[in-house]
C-alpha positions in Angstrom: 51.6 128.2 83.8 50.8 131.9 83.8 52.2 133.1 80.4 54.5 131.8 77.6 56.1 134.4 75.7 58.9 135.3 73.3 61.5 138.2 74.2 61.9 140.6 70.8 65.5 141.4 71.5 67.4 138.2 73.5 65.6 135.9 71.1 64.6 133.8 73.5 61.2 132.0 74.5 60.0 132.2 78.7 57.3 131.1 80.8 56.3 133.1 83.7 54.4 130.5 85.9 52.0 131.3 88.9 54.8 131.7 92.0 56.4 134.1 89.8 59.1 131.5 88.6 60.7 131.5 85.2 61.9 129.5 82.5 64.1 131.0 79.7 65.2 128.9 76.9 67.6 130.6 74.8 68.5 129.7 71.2 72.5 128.2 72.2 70.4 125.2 74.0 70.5 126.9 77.3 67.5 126.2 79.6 68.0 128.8 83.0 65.2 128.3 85.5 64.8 131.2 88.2 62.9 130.5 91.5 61.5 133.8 92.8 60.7 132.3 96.6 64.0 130.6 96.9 66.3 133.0 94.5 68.0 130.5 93.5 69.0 130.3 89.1 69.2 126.9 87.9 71.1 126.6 84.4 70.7 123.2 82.2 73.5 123.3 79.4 73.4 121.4 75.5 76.6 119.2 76.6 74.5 117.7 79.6 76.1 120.3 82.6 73.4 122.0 85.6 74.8 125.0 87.4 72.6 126.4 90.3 73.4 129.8 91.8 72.2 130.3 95.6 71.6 133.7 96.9 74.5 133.0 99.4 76.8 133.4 96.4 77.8 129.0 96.4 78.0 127.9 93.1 77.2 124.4 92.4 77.6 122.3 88.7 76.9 118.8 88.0 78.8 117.7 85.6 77.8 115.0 82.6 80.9 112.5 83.8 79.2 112.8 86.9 81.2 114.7 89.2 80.1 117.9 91.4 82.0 120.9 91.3 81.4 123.4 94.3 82.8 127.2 94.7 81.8 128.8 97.7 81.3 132.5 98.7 85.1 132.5 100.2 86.3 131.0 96.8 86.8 128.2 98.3 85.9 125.0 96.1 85.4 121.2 96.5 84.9 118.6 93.6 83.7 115.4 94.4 84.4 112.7 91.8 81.9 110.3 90.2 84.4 108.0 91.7 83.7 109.1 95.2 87.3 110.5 95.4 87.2 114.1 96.5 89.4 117.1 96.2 89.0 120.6 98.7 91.0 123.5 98.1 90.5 126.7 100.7 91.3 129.6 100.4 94.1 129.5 102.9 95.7 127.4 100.3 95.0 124.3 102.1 94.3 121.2 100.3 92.4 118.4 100.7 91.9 115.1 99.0 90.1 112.0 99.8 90.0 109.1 97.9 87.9 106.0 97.4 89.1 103.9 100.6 88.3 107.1 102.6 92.2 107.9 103.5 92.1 111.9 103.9 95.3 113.7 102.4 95.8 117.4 103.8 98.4 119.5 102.4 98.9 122.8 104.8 100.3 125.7 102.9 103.3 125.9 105.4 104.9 122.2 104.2 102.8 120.0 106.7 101.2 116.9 105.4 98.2 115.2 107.5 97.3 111.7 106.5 94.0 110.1 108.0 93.2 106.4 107.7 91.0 104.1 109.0 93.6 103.1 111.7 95.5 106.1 112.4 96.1 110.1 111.7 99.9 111.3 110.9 101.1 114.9 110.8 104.1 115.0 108.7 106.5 118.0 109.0 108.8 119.4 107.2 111.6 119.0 108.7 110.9 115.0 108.4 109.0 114.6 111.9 105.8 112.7 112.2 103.6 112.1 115.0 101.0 109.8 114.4 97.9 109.2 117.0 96.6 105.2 116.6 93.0 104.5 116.9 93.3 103.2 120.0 95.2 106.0 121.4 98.5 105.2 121.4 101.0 107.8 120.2 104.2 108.3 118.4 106.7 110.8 117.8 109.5 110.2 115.1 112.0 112.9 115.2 114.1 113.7 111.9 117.0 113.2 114.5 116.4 109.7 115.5 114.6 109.9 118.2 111.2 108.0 118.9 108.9 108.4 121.6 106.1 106.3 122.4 103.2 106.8 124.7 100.5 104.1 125.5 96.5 105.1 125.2 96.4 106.8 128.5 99.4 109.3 127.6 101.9 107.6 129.7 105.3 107.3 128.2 106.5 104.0 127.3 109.5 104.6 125.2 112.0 107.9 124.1 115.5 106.7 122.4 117.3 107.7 119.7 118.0 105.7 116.9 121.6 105.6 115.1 121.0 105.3 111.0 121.4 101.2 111.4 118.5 101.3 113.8 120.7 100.1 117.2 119.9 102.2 120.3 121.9 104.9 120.7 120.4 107.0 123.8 117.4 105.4 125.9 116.2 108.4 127.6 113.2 106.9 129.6 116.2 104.5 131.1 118.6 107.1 131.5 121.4 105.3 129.5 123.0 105.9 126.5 124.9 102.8 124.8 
């Protein structure tokens, strides 16, 4: 510790230690710690709240309940829940969540969904498509039409038909056939 003084005008006491670091402690409760070698500002809050400032512009707070809220140069931000659910938003306007079991919700700003689970990934379009890719590598293709197509791990394709709305076969296109 180098010097311990008080400020005339901010009303507020500081300690200028040996690297050059500081510590400001101001008279609302607010503690701000500034690390010359790093330049990085570290602010401790009254209700329990720690917001650090690094000199790439990210913006990090810990929050009392917990959780971490992140805002990045882009103004893009991420908050990760006590709970170890987690929420991204870019700037792009793309968002995504994850909650506790690890299943990853990704809402594109053009109307796709993604959903990513322990056992598969499914992009859901707009139109009511979805094509899902299993673990094992399997694939499938739901069309908003009716039709279905299915390809085993290695790509191959297994299955294309269409479906009428009661679920009977109406077109079995790898068979050439309709019914």
């Amino acid at each position: 510790l180098q010097r311990l003084g008080r400020s005339m005008f901010s009303k507020q006491w500081y300690q200028r230690r040996v690297r050059g670091d500081t510590k400001k402690t101001y008279q609302d409760g607010r503690v701000v710690y500034q690390f010359l070698k790093d330049g990085i500002t570290q602010t401790q809050r009254p209700d329990g709240s720690e917001t650090t400032l690094f000199p790439t512009g990210q913006e990090e707070t810990k929050k009392p309940d917990g959780s971490i809220h992140i805002k990045y140069p882009d103004n893009s931000t991420k908050i990760t829940y006590s709970n170890g659910e987690e929420k991204s938003v870019y700037n792009d306007g793309t968002v995504v969540t994850v909650d506790r079991t690890g299943q990853k919700l990704i809402l594109l700003p053009n109307g796709q969904r993604e959903v990513h689970t322990a056992s598969f990934k499914r992009r859901e379009y707009p139109d009511g498509t979805t094509k899902t890719v299993f673990n094992d590598g399997r694939q499938e293709t739901v069309h908003s039409n009716g039709r279905i197509r299915k390809k085993d791990a290695k790509g191959n394709l297994v299955s294309d038909v269409v479906l009428n709305k009661a679920g009977g076969v109406v077109v079995d296109y790898l068979n050439r056939r309709a019914a």
